[in-house]
C-alpha positions as CSV (number, residue, x, y, z in Angstrom):
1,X,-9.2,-16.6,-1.6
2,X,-10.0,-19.6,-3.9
3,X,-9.0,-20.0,-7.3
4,X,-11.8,-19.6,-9.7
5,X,-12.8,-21.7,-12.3
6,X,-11.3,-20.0,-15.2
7,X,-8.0,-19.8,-13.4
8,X,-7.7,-23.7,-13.2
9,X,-8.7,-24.0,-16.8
10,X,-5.3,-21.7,-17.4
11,X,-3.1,-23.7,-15.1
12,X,-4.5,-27.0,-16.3
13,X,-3.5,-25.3,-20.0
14,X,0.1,-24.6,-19.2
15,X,0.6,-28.8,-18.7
16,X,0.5,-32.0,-19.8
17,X,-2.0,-34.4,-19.2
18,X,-1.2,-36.1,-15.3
19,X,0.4,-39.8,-15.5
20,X,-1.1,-39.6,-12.1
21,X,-3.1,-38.5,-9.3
22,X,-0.6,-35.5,-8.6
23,X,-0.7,-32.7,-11.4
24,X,2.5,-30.4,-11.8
25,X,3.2,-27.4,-12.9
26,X,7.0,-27.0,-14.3
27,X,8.7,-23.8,-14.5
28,X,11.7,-21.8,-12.7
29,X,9.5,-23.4,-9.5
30,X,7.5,-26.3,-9.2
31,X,4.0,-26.1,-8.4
32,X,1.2,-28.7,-7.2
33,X,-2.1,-28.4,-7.6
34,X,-3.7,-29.7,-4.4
35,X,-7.8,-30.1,-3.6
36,X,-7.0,-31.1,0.0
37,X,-5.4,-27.9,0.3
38,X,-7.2,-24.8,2.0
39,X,-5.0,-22.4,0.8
40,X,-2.2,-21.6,-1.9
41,X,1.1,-22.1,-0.1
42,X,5.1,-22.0,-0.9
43,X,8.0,-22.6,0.9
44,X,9.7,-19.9,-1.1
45,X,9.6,-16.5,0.5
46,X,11.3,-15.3,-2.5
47,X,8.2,-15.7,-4.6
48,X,5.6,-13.7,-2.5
49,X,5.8,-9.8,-3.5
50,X,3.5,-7.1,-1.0
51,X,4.7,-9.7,2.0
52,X,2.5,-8.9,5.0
53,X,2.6,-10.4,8.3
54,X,-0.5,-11.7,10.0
55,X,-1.7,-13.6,12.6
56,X,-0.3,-17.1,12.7
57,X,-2.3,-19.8,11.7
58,X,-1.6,-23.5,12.0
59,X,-1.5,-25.6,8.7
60,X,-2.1,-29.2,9.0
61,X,0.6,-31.7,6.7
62,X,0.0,-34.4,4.7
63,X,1.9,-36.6,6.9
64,X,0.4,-35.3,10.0
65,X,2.3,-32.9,11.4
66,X,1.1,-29.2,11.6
67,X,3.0,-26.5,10.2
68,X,2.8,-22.3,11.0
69,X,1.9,-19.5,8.5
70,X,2.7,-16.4,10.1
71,X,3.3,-14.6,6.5
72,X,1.0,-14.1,3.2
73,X,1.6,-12.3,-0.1
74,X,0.8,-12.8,-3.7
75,X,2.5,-14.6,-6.4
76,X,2.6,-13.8,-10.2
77,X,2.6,-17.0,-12.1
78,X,2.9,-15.3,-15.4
79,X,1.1,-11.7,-16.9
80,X,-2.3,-12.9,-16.5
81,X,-2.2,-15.3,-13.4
82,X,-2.0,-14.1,-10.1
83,X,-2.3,-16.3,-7.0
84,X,-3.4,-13.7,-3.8
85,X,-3.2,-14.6,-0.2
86,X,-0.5,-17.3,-0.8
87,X,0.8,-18.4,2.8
88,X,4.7,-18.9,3.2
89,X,5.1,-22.3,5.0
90,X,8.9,-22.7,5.3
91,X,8.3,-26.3,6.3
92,X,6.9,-27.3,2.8
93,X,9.0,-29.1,0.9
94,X,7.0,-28.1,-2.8
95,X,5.0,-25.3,-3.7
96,X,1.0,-26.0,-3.7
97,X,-2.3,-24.3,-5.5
98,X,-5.2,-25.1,-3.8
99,X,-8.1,-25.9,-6.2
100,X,-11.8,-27.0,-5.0
């Protein structure tokens, strides 16, 4: 499931304006939003609530190397934001947000 437009618009609300190409979201956990990503991940299985398992699926790295999601859930950013179908990727070393 993709963020929608409005949904960026909230996120991008919640920051600063970038000093660079990488925009971050600061809170009790850091989060990236990413438009090479293909789906919201974390490395924090702590943060996903209604944890499901599902078929694994491999996730390609930035530097290459491929990484498995074998468990989704959703993650409440704040009262109005939720993120669904976030994949927990132990491997990641930062939380990402995948925006189109």
């Amino acid at each position: 499931m993709k963020i929608t437009d409005d949904q960026v618009q909230k996120l991008l609300s919640l920051i600063e304006a970038p000093k660079d190409m990488h925009v971050k979201l600061f809170g009790k956990y850091d989060w990236l939003l990413d438009t090479g990503a293909s789906y919201h991940m974390t490395r924090n299985i702590n943060l996903l609530q209604s944890v499901c398992d599902m078929n694994p699926i491999l996730v390609g790295m930035p530097n290459g190397a491929v990484a498995l999601a074998s468990k989704h859930g959703s993650v409440k950013l704040n009262e109005k934001l939720i993120l669904r179908d976030v994949l927990y990727v132990s491997s990641l070393n930062c939380n990402l947000i995948s925006i189109a």
